[in-house]
N, C-alpha and C positions, 0 to 999 in steps of 0.2 A: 574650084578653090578648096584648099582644103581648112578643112574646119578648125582645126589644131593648131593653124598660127598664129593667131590669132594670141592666143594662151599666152601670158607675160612670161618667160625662161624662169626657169627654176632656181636661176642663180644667178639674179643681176648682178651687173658690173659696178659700171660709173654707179649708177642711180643708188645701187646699194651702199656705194663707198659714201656721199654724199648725204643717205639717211643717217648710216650708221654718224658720220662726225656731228651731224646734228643734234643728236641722241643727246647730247652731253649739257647740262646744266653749265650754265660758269661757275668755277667755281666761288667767285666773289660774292654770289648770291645764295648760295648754300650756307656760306660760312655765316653773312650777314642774316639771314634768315637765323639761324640759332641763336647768333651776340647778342640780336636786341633782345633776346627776353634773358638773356642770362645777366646781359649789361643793369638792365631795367631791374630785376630781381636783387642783384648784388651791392649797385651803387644808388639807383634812386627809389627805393624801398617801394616797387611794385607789389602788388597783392599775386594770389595765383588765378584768381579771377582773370587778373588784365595778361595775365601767359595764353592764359586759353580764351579767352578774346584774340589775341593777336592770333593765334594759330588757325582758326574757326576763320578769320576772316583771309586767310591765306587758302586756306581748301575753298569757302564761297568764293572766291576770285579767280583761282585756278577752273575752279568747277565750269563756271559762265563762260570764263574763254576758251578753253576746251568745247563744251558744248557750242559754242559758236562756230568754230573751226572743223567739228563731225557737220555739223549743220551744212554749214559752208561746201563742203568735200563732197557728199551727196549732192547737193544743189549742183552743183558745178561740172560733178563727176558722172554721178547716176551709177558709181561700180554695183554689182549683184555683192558684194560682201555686205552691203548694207540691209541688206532684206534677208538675213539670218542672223537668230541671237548669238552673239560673239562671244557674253560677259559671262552668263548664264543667270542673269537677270531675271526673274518673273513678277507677271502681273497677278498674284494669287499663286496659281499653279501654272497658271499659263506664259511661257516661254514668251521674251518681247523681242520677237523678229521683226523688227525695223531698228537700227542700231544709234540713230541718232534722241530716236528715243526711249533706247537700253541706255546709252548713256546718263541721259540727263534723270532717267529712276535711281540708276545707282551711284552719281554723284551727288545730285543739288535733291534728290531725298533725303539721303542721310544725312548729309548736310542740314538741312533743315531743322531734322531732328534733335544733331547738336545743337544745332544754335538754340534750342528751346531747353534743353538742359541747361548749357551754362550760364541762360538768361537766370531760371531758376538757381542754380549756384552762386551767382552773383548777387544776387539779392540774399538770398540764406546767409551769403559770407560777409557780407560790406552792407552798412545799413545805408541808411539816406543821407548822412552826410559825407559819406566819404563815397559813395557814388557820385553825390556832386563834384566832389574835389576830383575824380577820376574823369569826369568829362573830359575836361581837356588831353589826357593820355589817351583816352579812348579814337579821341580824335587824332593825335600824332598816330598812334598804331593802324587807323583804317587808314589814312596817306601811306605811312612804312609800306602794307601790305599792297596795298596799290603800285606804288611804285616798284620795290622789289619783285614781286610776281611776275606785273606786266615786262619788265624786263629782262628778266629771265623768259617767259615763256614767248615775247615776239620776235624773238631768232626760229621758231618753233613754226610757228604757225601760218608766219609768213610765207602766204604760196602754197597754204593748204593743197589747194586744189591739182598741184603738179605735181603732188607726191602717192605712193603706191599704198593700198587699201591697207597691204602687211603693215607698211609703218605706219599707217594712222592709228590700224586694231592696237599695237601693243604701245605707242604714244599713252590712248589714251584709257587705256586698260592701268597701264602705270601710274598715270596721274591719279587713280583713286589708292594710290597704297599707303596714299596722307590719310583720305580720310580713314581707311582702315587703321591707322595708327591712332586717329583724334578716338575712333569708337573703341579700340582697345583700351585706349587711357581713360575713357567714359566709364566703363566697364572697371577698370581698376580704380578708380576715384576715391570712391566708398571706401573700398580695404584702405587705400592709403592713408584717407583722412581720419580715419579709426587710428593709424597706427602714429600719424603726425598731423597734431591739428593745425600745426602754422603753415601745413600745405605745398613744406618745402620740396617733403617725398614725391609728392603727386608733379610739382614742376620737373623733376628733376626723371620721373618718368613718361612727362609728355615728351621732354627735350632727348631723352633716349630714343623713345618709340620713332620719331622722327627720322632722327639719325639714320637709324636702320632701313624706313625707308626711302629717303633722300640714295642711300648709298645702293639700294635694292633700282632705284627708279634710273639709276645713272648707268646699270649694265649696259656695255656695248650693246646694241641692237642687233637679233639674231638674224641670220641668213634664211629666208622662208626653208629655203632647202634641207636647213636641220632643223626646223619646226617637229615636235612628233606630237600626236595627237593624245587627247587624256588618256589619263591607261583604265578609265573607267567606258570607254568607248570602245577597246578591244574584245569586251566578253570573253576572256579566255577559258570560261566553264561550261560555253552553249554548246559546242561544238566538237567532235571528233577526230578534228582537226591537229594535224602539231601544232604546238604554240607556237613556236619561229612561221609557220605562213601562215596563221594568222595573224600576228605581229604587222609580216611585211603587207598583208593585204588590207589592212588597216592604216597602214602608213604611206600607201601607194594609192589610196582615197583623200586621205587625209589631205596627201598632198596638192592630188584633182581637184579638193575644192577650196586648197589657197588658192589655185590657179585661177578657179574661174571665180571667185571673189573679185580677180581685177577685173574682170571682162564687162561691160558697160550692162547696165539693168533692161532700161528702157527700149523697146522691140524685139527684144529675146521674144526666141518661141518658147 
């Protein structure tokens, strides 16, 4: 028998066609995802506390069902793509080669971490009674987030387990480009609130940062077959080599081991 056919083709058909149209966000839920805090901000005099509450609890929600559906896919799957780090994730220094739990460090980590800044924020900015008075938004906005997420993301995830390692890896590699947006806006908070203490700045560059990657996360889904590999994996100064092969022999690896990513874990030699 030979060993090689095993190997998923380089260039699925159907399967691919039927990731790729999945790829796509609705877009009812993108657009709804930005209105209500613009809505909330403009007409019913939102603080920017309750922006980034809302947005915070959209990455924890995305994050958990994500991480349920890597979870799932393994369980189910057993692919070798899971027993290499994907993200480039580490534990310290050391690389987290198991992927279902690269994910959940480099989501519901950082995640975490916001959510303790803006706890902090929110108290700094709104004292105790108008925290009170926000309960109740607080609570419309964890429903909002609930519902809009979970509905956007279970056309997604639906049937985890019958889909291919490639479109799970860059799924859910995408889904952290929220929260890379919430830590860049974390990150920029300070300068803003320096320059506008009503905080309108700082809304108005989470609801940016967002955009950017909502529209970043909504790329057609690539073909494994034009996957190339980091260009920091090429080494093009070790070697005596021309650069054009080593390029292709770095690309023609690369490739090998999207391949055998799909190939099932469990009883490999």
């Amino acid at each position: 028998m030979n060993p090689t056919s095993d190997l998923p083709s380089a260039d699925p058909s159907s399967s691919h066609t039927e990731d790729e149209q999945a790829n796509h966000s609705p877009l009812w839920s993108v657009v709804t995802m930005h209105a209500v805090p613009a809505v909330g901000v403009l007409f019913l005099g939102w603080s920017m506390a309750l922006v980034l509450i809302f947005y915070w609890l959209e990455n924890l929600i995305s994050g958990l069902v994500w991480n349920r559906a890597v979870r799932r896919h393994y369980d189910l799957t057993g692919m070798r793509g899971h027993h290499r780090n994907q993200l480039g994730v580490s534990s310290g220094k050391t690389p987290i080669d198991f992927f279902p739990r690269e994910y959940r460090a480099g989501a519901l980590f950082f995640t975490a971490g916001h959510g303790l800044f803006i706890a902090i924020l929110a108290f700094l900015i709104l004292d105790g009674a108008d925290l009170q008075e926000d309960l109740m938004w607080i609570g419309v906005l964890a429903a909002a987030s609930i519902i809009i997420t979970w509905q956007e993301l279970r056309p997604l995830v639906r049937d985890v387990e019958t889909r291919s390692f490639h479109w799970l890896r860059i799924q859910a590699s995408r889904s952290l480009y929220q929260v890379h947006a919430m830590h860049a806006g974390v990150i920029l908070g300070a300068w803003s609130l320096a320059a506008d203490e009503g905080g309108r700045l700082l809304i108005l560059i989470f609801i940016g940062l967002r955009i950017v990657a909502d529209a970043l996360r909504n790329r057609p889904l690539p073909r494994r077959s034009e996957m190339r590999p980091p260009w920091f994996t090429i080494h093009i100064g070790e070697s005596s080599e021309p650069a054009e092969i080593r390029r292709k022999r770095a690309m023609e690896d690369y490739q090998r081991q999207l391949a055998e990513d799909e190939l099932p874990f469990r009883g490999a030699q």
